[in-house]
Each structure stands twice: as structure tokens, then as C-alpha cells.
C-alpha positions as CSV (number, residue, x, y, z in Angstrom):
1,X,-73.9,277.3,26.2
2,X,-77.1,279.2,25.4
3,X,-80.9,278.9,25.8
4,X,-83.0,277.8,22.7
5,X,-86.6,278.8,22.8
6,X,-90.0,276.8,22.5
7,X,-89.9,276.8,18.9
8,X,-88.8,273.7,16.9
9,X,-89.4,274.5,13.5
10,X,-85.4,276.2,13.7
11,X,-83.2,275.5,11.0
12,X,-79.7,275.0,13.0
13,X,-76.5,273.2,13.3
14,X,-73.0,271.9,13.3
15,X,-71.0,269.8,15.7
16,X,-68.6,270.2,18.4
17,X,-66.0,266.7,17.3
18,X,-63.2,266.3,19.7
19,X,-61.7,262.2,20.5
20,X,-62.6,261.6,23.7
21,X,-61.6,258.2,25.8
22,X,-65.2,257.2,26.4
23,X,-66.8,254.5,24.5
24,X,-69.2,255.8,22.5
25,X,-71.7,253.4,23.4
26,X,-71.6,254.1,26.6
27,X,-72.0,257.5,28.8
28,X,-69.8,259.2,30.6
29,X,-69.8,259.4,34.6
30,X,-67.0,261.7,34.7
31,X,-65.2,264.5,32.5
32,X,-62.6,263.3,30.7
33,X,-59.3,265.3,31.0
34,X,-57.8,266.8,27.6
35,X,-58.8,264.2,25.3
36,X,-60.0,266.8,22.9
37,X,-57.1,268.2,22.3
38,X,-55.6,265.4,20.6
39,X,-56.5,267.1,17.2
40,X,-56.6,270.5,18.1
41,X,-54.5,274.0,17.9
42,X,-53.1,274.3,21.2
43,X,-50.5,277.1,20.5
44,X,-51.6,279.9,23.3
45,X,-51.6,283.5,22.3
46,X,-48.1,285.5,22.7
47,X,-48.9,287.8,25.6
48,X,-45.6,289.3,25.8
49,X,-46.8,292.8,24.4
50,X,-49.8,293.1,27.1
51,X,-49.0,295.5,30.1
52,X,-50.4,296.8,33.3
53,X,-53.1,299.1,33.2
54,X,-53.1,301.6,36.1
55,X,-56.4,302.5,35.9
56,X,-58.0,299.3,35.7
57,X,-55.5,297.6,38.3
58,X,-56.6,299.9,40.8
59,X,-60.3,298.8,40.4
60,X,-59.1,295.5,41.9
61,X,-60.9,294.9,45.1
62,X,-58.2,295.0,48.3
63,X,-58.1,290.9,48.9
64,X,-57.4,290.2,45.3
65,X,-55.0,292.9,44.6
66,X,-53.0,291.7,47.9
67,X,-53.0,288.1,46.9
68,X,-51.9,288.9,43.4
69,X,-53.3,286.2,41.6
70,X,-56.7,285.3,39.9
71,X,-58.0,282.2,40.6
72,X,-60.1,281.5,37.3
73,X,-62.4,278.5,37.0
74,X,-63.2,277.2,33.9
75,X,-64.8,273.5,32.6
76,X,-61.9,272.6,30.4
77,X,-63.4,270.5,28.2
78,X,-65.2,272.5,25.2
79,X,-62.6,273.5,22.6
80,X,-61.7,276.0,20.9
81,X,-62.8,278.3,23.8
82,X,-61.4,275.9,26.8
83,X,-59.6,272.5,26.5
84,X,-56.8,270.7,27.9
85,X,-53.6,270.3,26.0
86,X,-52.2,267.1,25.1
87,X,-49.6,267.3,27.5
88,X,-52.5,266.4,29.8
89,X,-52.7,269.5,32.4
90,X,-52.1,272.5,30.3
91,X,-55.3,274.6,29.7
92,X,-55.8,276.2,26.5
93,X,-58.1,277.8,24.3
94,X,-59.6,281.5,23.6
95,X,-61.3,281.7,26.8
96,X,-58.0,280.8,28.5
97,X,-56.1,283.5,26.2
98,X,-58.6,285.9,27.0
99,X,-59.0,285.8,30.7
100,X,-54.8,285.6,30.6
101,X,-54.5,288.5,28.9
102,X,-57.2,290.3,31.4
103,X,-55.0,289.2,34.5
104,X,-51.4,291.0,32.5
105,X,-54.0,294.1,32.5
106,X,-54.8,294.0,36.0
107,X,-50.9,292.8,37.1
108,X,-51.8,289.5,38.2
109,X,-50.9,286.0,38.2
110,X,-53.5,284.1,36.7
111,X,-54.2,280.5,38.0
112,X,-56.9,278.5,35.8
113,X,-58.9,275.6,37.9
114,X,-60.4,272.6,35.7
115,X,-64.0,272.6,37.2
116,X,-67.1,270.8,36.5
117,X,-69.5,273.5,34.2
118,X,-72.6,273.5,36.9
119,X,-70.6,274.0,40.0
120,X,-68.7,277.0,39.1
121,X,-70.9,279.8,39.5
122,X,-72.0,278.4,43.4
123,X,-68.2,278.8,43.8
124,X,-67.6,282.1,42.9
125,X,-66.1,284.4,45.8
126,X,-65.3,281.4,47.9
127,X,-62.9,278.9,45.7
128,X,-62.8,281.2,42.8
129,X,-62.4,284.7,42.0
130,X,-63.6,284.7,38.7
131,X,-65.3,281.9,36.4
132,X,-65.0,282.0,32.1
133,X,-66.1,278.9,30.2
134,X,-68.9,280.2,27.6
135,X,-71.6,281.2,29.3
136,X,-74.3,282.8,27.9
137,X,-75.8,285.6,29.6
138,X,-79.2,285.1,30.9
139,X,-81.5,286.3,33.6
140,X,-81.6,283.7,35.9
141,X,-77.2,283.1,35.4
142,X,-77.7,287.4,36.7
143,X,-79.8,286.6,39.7
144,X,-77.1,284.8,40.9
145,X,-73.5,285.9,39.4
146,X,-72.1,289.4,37.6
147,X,-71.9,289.1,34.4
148,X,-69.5,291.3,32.0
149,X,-70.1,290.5,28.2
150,X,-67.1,289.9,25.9
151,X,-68.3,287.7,23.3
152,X,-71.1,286.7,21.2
153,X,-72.2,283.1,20.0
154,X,-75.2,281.0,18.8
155,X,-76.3,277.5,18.8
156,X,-76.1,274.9,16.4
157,X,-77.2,271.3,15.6
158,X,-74.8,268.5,14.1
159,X,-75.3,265.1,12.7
160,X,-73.0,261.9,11.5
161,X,-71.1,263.0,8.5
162,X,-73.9,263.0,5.3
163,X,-76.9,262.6,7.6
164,X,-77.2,259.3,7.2
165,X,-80.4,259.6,9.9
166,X,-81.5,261.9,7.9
167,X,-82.5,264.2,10.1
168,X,-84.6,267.1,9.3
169,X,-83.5,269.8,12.1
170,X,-86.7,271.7,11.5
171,X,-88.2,269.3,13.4
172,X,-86.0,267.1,15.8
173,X,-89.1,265.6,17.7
174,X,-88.6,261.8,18.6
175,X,-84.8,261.8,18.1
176,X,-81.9,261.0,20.3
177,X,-79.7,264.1,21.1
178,X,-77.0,264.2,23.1
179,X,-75.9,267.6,25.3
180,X,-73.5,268.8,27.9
181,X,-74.9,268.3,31.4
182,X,-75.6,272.4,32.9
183,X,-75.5,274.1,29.5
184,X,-78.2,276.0,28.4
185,X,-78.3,273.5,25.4
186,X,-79.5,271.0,27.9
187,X,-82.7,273.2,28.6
188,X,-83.3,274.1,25.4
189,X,-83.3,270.1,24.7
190,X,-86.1,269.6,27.4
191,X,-88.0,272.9,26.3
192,X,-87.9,271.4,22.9
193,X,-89.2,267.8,23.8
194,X,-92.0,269.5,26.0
195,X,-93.4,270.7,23.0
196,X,-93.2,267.6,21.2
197,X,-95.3,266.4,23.4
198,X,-97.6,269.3,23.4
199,X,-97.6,268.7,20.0
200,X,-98.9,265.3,19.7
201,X,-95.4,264.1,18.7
202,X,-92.6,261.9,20.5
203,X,-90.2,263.4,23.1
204,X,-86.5,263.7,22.6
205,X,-84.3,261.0,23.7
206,X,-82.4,263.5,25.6
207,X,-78.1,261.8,26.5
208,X,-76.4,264.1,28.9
209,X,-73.1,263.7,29.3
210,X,-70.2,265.8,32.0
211,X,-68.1,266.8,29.5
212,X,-69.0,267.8,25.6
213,X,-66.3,265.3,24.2
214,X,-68.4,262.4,25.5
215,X,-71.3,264.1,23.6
216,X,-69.6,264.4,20.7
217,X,-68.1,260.6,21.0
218,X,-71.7,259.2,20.8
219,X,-72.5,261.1,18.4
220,X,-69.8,260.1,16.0
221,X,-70.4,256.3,17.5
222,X,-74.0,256.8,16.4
223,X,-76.0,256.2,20.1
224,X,-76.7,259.8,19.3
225,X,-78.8,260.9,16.4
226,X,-78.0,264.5,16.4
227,X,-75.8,266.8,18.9
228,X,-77.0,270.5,20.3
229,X,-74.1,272.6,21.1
230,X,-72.6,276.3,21.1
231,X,-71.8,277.6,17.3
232,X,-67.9,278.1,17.7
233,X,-67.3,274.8,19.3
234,X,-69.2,273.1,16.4
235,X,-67.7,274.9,13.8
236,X,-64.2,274.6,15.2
237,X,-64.5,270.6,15.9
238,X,-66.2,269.8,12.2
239,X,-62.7,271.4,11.2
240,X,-60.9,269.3,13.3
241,X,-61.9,265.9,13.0
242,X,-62.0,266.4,8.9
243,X,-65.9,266.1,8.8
244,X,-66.8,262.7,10.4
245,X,-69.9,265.3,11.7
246,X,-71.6,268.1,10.2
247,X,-73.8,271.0,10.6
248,X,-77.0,270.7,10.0
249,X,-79.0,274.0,9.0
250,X,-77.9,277.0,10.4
251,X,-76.4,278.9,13.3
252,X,-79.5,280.2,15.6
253,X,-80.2,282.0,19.0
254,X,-76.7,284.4,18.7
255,X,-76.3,286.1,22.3
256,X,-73.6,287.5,24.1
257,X,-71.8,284.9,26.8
258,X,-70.2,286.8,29.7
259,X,-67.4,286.0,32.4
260,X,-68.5,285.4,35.8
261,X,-67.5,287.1,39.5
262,X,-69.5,287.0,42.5
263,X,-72.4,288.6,42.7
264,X,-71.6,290.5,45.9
265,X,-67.7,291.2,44.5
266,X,-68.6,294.3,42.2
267,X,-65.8,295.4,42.3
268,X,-63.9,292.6,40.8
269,X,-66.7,292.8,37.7
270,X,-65.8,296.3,37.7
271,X,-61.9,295.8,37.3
272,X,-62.6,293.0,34.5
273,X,-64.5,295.0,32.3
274,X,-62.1,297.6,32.9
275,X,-59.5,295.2,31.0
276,X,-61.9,293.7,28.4
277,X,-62.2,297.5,27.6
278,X,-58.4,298.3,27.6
279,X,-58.0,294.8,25.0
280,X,-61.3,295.9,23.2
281,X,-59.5,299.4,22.3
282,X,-56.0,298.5,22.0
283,X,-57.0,295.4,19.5
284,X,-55.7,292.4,21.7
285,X,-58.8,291.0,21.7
286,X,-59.7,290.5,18.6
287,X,-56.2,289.2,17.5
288,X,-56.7,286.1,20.4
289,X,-60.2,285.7,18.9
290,X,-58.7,285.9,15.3
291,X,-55.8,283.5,16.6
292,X,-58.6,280.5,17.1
293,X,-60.7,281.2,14.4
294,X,-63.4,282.9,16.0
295,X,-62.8,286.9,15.2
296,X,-66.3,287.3,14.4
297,X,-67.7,286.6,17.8
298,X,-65.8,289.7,19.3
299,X,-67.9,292.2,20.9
300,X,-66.5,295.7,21.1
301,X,-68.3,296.8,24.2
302,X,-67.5,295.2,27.5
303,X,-70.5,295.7,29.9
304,X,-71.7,294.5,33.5
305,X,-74.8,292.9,34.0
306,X,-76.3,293.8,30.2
307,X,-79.7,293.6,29.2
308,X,-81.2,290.2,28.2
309,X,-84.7,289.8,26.5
């Protein structure tokens, strides 16, 4: 969920496929709940071998140590990195592994919320402790929220399987594309259709849906022309639904995505990148990445707040 700049002329893609229950001729008023995961690997990473770091446990600020628990937040509906298993409740995912793995650091229970993507950060330090559901890391996501970088990720465009639009992603102006309502995908898709216009060419026909399965529903049912999403979800659903979508071009816009605490609770920030570091070193992390396919987004540095240009 990252932000795309002004510039058009990007060569880009892939597609995020998952099944989801909506029609694809019609949008979605409401996430739909695990549909994705009908195709999808859902096997969570064994965390048996992670233990309590001292050190980073006592980081913990008083109120959450006490409790014991985390109380994670995440919008469970963009696999790999977050999804709902087909048993219909269970959360799964890297993201899920991830933030699990960082609560067995810290010594606590961790208890993962299906939320709706925009509303998570306005309810950090109040319904949740912590939030993790692919956010990139920008300036104005700072301003309001810590947060501590783990993993890094670009953007990508996808089309029907064999482009039968033909669409040329250097230059999407005009076309109907479809994005997940609070992403930075669906900025960069009104950015990009500003300077369409600026241009002297058509605007994009811009679908938002709740949830990315709807997005990628109409775009296999073909009310979308082309689909703007995060690299690893695109990559990871061409592989799953056997190439009714494709990439189109290539992967653009890489940044690092971070997990989310309240801004006030630096302590809590502190404690988490205390773990990412401990998983960093240690090699966990990269195995869970490895586990879904996505080894190469790894970072090996775990810090709060990091630079953005």
C-alpha cells in the first residue's frame, strides 16, 4: 500500500487474484471475510523455537506488559501478507507470522483484530496496541503514528490474463482501474488521473472497493481494465489463481512498509523494534518471509520513524 508519483510514463505491474464472493459486476459495500483464501497457503509459521527476550520484554510499556497480550489490528483481506483462512475466522499470512513471532519475543499473547484498512491507525493506543497490514511508510502516515520498518515492497499494475485491453501501462490515462479504498495505491490513482487531465488526456475511471479481493474480482470479471496494487500481493495472487491475471511491466516505487503503534506510545515502538531486531539477527525473520514466498522483501535493519524522501 504505497504512494506512486506524478509520473505516468512507469512501466509496472502484476495483480493481486484472490475469489472473492462479490459479483464482479458490481462493487463492494463491505469487506468480504476470508474469501481469498480459498486458493491460498494458509499453513502459519511453526513458532515453537521463538523465545522471550529479556531485553526487549522489558522495553514493554507498564499497561501492556501487565495485560499480557497484544492487541494487533490488521485489514485481513490482502494475501499473502494478511488473509483469513478458509475456516472463516483464522488470520493468516506473513504479516500475521511476523507480528506473532514479535509477541513470543516480548512474552505476550497476541490477539489479531480484523479491521477496516483506513480506520486502524485513528485507533491505535485506544482499541489497539499495535496495527501491521502493509503499510508503507510515509510522512504524512509519521505525523500521525510510529512507524518501525521491517519490510520492503513496490507497486505493480495487472491486467486480464493476455491483455486482452491491451493496455499499454506506460500510459494508463482514460482507463478503468480498480484499488483498495485507504491505500496509498488509491492516491497514486487520483495523482495519476490529475495529470491526465493536465495533460490534455482522459481521467482514470478510478473503482474503489473495501477490500482488495473485490478489486481483484472486477478485474478478473472485466468492469476493471487494469488493477494497481502492492508487488507481493500481486505476485503472490497471479500464482494462485493459475494466471487468469497478469503483470503488466514492472515492479516500481519499492519502499519500506512499517508496523504501526501510537504515536504518543514510544515505548511500545521501542519494544517492537527491539524484536524485529532479535528475529532480524537470529534469522526467524527471513525464514517466515521465505515461508510465503517473499524472502526478498526482508530488511535487515529494524528502525523507528526512518527517513522518507
Amino acid at each position: 500500500m504505497r504512494k506512486m508519483p506524478l509520473l505516468v510514463a512507469v512501466t509496472a505491474a502484476a495483480t493481486l487474484a484472490l475469489t472473492a464472493c462479490t459479483d464482479a459486476s458490481q462493487p463492494s459495500d463491505s469487506p468480504s471475510t476470508g474469501t481469498s483464501a480459498e486458493t491460498a497457503t494458509e499453513a502459519p509459521f511453526d513458532l515453537t523455537s521463538v523465545q522471550k527476550d529479556d531485553a526487549a520484554a522489558a522495553l514493554l510499556p507498564a499497561d501492556v506488559a501487565s495485560a499480557g497480550q497484544l492487541v494487533v489490528a490488521s485489514n485481513t483481506e490482502y494475501a499473502p501478507a494478511e488473509f483469513i483462512a478458509s475456516d472463516g475466522s483464522t488470520p493468516v499470512g506473513y504479516d500475521i507470522d511476523i507480528i506473532s513471532a514479535v509477541g513470543a519475543v516480548l512474552g505476550l499473547e497476541v490477539v489479531i483484530e480484523s479491521a477496516d484498512f483506513p480506520g486502524i491507525i485513528p485507533a491505535l493506543g485506544s482499541k489497539y496496541d499495535v496495527g501491521i497490514s502493509s503499510f508503507t511508510i510515509t510522512a504524512e502516515r509519521m505525523a500521525e503514528a510510529n512507524m518501525i520498518s521491517y519490510f520492503n515492497a513496490g507497486e505493480a499494475f495487472s491486467v486480464q490474463k493476455g491483455n486482452p485491453k491491451d493496455v499499454d501501462p506506460a500510459n494508463i490515462c482514460g482507463l478503468t482501474v480498480a484499488v483498495q479504498t485507504g491505500t496509498v495505491e488509491e492516491e497514486g490513482a487520483a495523482e495519476i488521473s490529475t495529470t491526465c487531465e493536465e495533460d490534455g488526456e482522459q481521467p482514470l475511471q478510478i473503482l474503489r472497493y473495501d477490500n482488495q479481493a473485490d478489486a481483484t474480482t472486477n478485474l478478473v470479471g472485466g468492469k476493471a481494465d487494469i488493477m494497481y496494487a502492492d508487488s507481493p500481493i500481486v505476485s503472490y495472487a497471479v500464482e494462485q489463481t493459475k494466471g487468469e491475471i497478469e503483470q503488466i511491466g514492472e515492479v516500481f516505487d519499492s519502499a519500506p512498509q512499517g508496523i504501526v503503534t501510537a504515536k504518543a506510545d514510544t515505548e511500545l515502538a521501542a519494544a517492537i523494534q527491539a524484536a524485529l531486531t532479535v528475529l532480524m539477527e537470529d534469522g526467524t525473520f527471513t525464514d517466515i518471509l521465505a515461508s510465503w514466498g517473499n524472502a526478498d522483501g526482508a530488511l535487515d535493519e529494524a528502525v523507528v520513524n526512518p527517513p522518507v524522501s
